[in-house]
N, C-alpha and C positions, 0 to 999 in steps of 0.2 A: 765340209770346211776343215782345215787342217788343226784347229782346234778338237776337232772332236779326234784326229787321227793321236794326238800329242795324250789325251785324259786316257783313251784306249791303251796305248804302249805302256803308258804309268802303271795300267790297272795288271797289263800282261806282267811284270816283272816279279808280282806277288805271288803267283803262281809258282815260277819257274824258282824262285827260293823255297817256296814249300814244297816242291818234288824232291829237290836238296835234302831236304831234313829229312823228307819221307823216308827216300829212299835208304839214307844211313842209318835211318832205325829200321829197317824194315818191314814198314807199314803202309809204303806207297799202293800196292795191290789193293790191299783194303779200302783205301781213301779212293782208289779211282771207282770200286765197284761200288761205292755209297750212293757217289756221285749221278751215277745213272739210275738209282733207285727213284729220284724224284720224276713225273712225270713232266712233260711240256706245261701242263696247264698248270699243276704246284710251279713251277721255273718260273713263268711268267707271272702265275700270283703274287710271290717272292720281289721279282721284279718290280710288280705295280707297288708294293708297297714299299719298299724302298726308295722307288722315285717318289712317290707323294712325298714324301718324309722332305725332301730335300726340294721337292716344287711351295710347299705350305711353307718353308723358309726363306721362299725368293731367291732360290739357288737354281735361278732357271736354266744357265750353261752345263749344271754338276745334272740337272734332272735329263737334259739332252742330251749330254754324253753319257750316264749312263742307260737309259731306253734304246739310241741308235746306235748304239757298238755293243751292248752284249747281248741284244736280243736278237740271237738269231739262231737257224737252225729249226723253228717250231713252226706247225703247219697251222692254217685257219682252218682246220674243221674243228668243233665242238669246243673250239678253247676262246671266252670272251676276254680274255686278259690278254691278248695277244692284240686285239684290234682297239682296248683301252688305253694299252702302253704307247700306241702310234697316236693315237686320239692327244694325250696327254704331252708325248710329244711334241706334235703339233701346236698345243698352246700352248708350250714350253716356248718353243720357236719364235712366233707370232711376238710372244713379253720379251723377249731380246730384239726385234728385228730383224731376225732370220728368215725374210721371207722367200725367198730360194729353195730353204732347205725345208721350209714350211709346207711349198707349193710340191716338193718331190716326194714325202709322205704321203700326202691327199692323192697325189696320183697313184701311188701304191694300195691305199685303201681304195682307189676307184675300182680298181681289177679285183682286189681280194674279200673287201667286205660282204657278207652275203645277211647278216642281220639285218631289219627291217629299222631299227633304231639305230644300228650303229653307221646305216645307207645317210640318215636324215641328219645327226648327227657331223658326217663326212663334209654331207651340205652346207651345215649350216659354216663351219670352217671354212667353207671355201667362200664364203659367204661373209666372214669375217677377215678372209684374205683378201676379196673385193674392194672392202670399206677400208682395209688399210693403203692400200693402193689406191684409195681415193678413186675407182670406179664405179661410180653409183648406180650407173643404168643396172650391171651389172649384180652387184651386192643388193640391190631391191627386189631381184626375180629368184635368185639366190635364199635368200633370208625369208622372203615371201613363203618358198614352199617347204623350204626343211622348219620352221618352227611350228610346224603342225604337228610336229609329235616329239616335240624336245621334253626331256626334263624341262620343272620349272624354272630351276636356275640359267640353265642354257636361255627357254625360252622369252624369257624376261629382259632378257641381255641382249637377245635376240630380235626385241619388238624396240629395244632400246636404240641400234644401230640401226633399224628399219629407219625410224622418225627422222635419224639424223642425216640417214642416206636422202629422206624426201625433203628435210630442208635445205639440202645442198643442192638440189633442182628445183627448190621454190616454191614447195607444195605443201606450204602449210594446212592445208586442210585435210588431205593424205595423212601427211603426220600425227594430227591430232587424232584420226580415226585408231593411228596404228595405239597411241597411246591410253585410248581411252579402253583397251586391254588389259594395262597396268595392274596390278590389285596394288590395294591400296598400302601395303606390309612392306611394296619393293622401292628398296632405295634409287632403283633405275628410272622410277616416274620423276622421282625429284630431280633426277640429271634431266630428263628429258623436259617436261617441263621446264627446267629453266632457261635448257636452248632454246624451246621455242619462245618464249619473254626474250632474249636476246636477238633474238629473227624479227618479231613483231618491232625492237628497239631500231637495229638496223638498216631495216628493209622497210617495211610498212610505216615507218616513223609513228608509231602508233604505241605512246605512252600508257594506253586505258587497260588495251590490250594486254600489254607486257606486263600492267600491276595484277590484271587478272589470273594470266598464267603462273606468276610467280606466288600467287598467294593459293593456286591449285598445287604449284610446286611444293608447296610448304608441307600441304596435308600429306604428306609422302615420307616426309623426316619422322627420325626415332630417335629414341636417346643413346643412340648408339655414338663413339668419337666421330665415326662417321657422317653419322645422320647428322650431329648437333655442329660438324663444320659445314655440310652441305646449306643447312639451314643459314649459318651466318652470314654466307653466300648470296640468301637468297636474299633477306634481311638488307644486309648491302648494297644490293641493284638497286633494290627498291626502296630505301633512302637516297638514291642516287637519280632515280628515276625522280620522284616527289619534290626534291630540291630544284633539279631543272624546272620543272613545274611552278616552282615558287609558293610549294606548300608544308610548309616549313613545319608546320605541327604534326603530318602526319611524315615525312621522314624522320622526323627527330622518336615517334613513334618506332616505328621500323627500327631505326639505327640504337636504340636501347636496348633490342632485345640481343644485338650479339654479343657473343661470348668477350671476357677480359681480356683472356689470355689463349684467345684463339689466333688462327693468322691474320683473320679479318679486320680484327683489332685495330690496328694502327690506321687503317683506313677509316673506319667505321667513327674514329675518333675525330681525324680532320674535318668527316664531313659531318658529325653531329657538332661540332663544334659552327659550321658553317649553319646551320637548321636554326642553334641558340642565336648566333648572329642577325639570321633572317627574322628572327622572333625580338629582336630588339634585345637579347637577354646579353650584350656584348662580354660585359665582366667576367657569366658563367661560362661563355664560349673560348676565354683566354683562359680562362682556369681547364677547361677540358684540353681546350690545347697542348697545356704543362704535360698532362698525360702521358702524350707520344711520345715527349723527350726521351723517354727509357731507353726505346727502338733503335735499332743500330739505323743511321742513315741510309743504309741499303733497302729497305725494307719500302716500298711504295705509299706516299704520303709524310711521311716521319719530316723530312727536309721541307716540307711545306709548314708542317707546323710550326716550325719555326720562324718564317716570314710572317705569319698568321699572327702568331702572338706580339711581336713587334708591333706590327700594323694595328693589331685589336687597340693595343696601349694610345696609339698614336690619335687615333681617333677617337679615344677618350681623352685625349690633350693632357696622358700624363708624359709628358715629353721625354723628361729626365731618364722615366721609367722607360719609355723606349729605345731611346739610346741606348742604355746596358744591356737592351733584349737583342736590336741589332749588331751590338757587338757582342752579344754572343752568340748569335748565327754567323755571322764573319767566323770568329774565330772557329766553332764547330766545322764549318766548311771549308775553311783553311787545311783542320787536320784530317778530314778526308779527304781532302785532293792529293795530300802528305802519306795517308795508308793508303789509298790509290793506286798513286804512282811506284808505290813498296811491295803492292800487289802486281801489278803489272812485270814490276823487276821479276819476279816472285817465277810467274808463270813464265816469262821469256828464260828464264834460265835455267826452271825445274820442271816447269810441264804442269798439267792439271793432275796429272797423276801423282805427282807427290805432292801437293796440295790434299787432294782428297786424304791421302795416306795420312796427312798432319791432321788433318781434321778428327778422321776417325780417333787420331790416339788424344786430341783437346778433349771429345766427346765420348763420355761410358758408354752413351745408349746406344742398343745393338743397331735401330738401323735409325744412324744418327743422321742420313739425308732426308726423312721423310720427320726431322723433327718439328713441333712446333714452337718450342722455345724460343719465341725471336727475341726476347730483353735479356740485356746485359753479356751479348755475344762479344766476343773479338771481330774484326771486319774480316776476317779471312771465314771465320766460322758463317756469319750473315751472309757473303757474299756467295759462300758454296750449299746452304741451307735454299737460297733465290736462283742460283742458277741450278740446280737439280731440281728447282719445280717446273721447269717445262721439259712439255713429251721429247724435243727436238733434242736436248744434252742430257736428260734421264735414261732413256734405254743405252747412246751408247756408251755413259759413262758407266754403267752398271755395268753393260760387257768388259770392260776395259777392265775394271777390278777384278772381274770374277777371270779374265785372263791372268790379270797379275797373279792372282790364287792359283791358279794351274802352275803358272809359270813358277811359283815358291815350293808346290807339291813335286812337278820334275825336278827340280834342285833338290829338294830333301832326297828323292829318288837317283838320284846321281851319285851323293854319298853315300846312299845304302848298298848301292851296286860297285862303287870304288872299295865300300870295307868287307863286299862278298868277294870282293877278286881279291884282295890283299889276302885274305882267308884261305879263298882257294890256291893261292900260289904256294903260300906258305907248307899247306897238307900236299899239293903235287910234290912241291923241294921234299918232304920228310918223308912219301912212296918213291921217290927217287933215290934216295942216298941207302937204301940195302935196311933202312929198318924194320923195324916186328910190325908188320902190314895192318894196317884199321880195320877193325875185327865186325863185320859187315854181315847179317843174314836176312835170310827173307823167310817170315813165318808162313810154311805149307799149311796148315792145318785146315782152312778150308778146300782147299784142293783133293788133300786127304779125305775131310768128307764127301765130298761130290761122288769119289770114287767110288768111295764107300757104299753109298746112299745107292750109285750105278749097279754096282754088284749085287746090290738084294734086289734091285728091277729087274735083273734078270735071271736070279732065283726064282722070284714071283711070277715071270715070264712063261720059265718052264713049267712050268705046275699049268699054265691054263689051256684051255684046249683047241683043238684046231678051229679056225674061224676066223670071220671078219674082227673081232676083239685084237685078237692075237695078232695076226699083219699090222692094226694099228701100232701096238703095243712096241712090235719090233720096228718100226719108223721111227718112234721116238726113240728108242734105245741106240737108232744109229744116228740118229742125229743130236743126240746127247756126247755119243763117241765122239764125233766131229767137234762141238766144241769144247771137249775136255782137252780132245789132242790140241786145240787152237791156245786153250789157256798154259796146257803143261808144257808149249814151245813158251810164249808168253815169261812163264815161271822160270825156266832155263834159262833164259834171256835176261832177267833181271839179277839172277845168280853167277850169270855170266859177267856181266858188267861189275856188279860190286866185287866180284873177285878181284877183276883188273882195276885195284884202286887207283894207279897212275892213271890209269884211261877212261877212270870216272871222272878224276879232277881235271884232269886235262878238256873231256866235252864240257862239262861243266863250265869252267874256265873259256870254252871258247865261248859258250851259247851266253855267257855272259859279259863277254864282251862287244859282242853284236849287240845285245839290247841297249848298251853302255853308249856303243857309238850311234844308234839312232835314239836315244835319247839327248846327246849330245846336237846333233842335227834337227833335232825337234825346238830344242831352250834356243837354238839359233835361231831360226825362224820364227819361233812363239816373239823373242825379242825384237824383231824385225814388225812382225803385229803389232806387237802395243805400240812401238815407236811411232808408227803411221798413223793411229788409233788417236794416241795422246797429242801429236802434232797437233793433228787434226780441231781435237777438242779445246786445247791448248788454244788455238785461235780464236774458236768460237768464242772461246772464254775471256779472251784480250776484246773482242769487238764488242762485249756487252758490260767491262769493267767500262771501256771508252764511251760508250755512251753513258754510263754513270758519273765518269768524269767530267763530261762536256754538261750533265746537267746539273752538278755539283759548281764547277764555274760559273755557270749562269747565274744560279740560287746566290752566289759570293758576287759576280758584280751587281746582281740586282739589290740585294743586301748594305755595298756598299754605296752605291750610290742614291738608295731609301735613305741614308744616314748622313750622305752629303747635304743630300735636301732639306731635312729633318733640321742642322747644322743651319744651310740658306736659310729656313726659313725663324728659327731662334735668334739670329742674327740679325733677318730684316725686322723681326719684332721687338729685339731690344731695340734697333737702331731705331724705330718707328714712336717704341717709347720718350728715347732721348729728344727726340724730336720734338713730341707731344711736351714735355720737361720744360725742353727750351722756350717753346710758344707760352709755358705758363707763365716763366719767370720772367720774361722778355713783357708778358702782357699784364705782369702784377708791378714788375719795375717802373711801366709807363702810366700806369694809372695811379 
């Protein structure tokens, strides 16, 4: 992907300035024979931990570009850091959507891996590129035989997407086997688990079922943030489940225990508000209502509570009181049809990309898309908080930012390589004009020893006696010769060059020109990326404001015309009063 070609060139120009400096102090010799002192498997240890670093930060473009452009050059035998870093890779790839460049790794560790774990391992990947491709036949034969010898964490992840691969061909009972694997510590049972209550919900129309599975779901939660949102989750369904049921005490159960200010929240609130309803408790159920109000309209539910409470009022015949409730769901719906339609502008003009950009700088928290904060948002912040929760605009609006970051990293790199030439031109102009030339050496002094060190081997040469010893002995002394004369052309060579400082600065100058101009060629086409990227997303993101708005109008005419009615029928009641008035007076006059 030409993404990865753009992070590689940035990464190359660092280099090529610090030869620069090396070589005018002259210390470049030294620095390059450091460099080869580290072995392949130190290179690639180095390696792995630097991409962890930057993979545990959800920096999965910076973890891929770095793994598939600098790792190269080192062989698989006896080095396991070499088949980790592809490994990691890989599910670098996979958390972006890079399944292309996903699927051409896995082929390379087809042919290279020779480890027994790192074989099962390959599998199960490939095995996880089935199920994101939505091939199931495929990822269940897959997944079936590499987690026989996975880590736990793999494996567990592993029996996770098995379940879900068998309920997507309708085998729930497959599935339960694969889950009933689970221990009981892994947060993966609670996800699976609640697909299948969602399977039993869908398919099977089997409500008994789905409360059963959801409450095996449960024993699976921790008090982890994770655990205790999965749980409200599950909570959720199954106040959702028991309300259709028409068993009002035991969702209103359920739906208590989720969190206040979790996501579920605002959900959790309409429908225990509907349980206290079902329970005759209507007054408690319009006071839970009030609740939601916090919630930005975006948030699923929030704009129902609002009709809710109206209605609750209405049906307790305090009228007055619900007139001012219906006028003020009118009016709240009004002015999100008004930042709607401000949104809309928003994005047709600026893209999701600078939206997200505006978001980031509304919000400190570092990754302020996966926040749960939904009270007392702007609707630009709500609106991008709800569309980053689904898988389909999450992964590529992630790449899209993490492009943008490439694409501000070659920009800062433009200017560094603009105020290296400016630099260099200026030192060519000043070896040009006849002045007292930049005073340039190359420190010999390990060269000197080498030599040195040579001379007493074959001192010590001489003194030994004839024999197989001694033949060995002089092997090495001549192949020590060979690469002393290799390094002392080498040394000449760089004393040659820094002599001719014009014709330093001038390669310099050019080689830095060339990087200038395919970094210029890269921010072109990086540009050309995101464009397509953000278009792209841009729309996605205009057709799920429009369905927001389309159900924002509705909620307003249904709103206003509850309030017309509301109006008819105060009106047919006074008039029905006057009427009753008249019959009195009319029948007290005649008597």
């Amino acid at each position: 992907m030409r993404s990865l070609e753009i992070q590689a060139v940035f990464k190359a120009v660092k280099p090529l300035v610090l030869v620069c400096v090396l070589l005018m102090s002259g210390l470049a010799v030294q620095a390059h024979e450091h460099d080869h002192e580290r072995s392949a498997e130190e290179q690639d240890k180095l390696l792995h931990d630097e991409a962890l670093f930057h993979f545990h930060r959800s920096e999965y473009m910076r973890t891929l570009v770095l793994l598939e452009n600098e790792h190269v050059g080192t062989n698989h035998i006896d080095n396991d850091y070499h088949n980790r870093n592809h490994l990691l890779a890989v599910e670098a790839a996979l958390r972006l959507g890079m399944l292309n460049e996903a699927e051409g790794i896995l082929k390379h560790l087809g042919f290279t891996a020779r480890e027994r774990d790192i074989k099962h391992q390959t599998l199960y990947y490939q095995g996880k590129l089935s199920f994101t491709r939505e091939r199931w036949n495929a990822s269940i034969k897959e997944l079936q035989e590499a987690r026989k010898l996975l880590p736990p964490e793999l494996r567990h992840e592993a029996a996770y997407m098995l379940s879900v691969a068998y309920l997507k061909r309708d085998l729930p009972v497959e599935a339960a086997k694969v889950m009933a694997t689970l221990p009981k510590d892994s947060l993966w049972g609670a996800y699976a688990y609640f697909n299948l209550a969602m399977h039993y919900t869908e398919r099977d129309r089997s409500a008994s079922k789905a409360l059963v599975a959801l409450r095996v779901a449960s024993t699976f939660t921790d008090e982890t943030v994770e655990g205790r949102e999965i749980n409200d989750r599950i909570n959720l369904a199954a106040g959702k489940i028991a309300i259709d049921l028409n068993d009002y005490e035991k969702a209103s159960g359920f739906l208590e225990d989720v969190m206040a200010e979790g996501t579920s929240a605002p959900a959790a609130i309409v429908l225990y508000g509907q349980a206290l309803q079902g329970l005759g408790r209507n007054r408690t159920a319009i006071q839970t209502w009030h609740r939601a109000k916090k919630f930005a309209l975006m948030v699923p539910g929030v704009a129902d509570a609002f009709q809710a409470i109206a209605y609750g009022y209405e049906q307790e015949e305090l009228r007055s009181t619900s007139i001012d409730a219906y006028s003020e769901a009118i009016s709240v719906y009004e002015k999100e049809l008004l930042q709607t339609r401000e949104l809309d502008e928003e994005l047709r003009n600026s893209g999701l990309l600078a939206m997200l950009r505006k978001v980031q700088i509304d919000d400190s928290g570092v990754e302020w898309f996966l926040s749960t904060d939904l009270a007392s948002n702007t609707p630009r912040i709500a609106f991008v908080y709800l569309l980053m929760s689904q898988d389909d605009v999450f992964v590529p609006a992630r790449t899209l930012l993490e492009f943008d970051e490439h694409r501000s990293d070659l920009r800062q790199g433009l200017q560094r390589l603009e105020a290296l030439e400016s630099v260099l031109k200026k030192r060519l102009g000043k070896a040009g004009k006849g002045r007292k030339p930049v005073k340039l050496s190359v420190d010999e002094t390990v060269l000197n020893d080498l030599i040195s060190q040579r001379n007493q081997m074959v001192e010590s040469f001489k003194r030994l006696p004839a024999g197989p010893q001694k033949t060995l002995a002089a092997t090495e002394i001549r192949s020590l010769d060979i690469e002393l004369r290799v390094l002392k052309r080498r040394y000449e060579s760089v004393r040659e060059r820094l002599t001719d400082t014009q014709g330093f600065f001038r390669r310099q100058l050019e080689e830095t020109g060339k990087i200038r101009q395919e970094f210029e060629q890269l921010v072109s086409e990086l540009d050309r990326e995101i464009k397509t990227l953000d278009e792209s997303l841009s729309a996605t993101a205009r057709e799920e404001l429009e369905k927001h708005r389309k159900q924002m109008h509705n909620y307003y005419i249904r709103s206003q015309l509850a309030l017309v009615n509301l109006y008819d029928d105060i009106a047919v009641s006074e008039l029905q009063k006057s009427l009753d008035l008249q019959k009195e007076v009319i029948k007290g006059a005649g008597s």
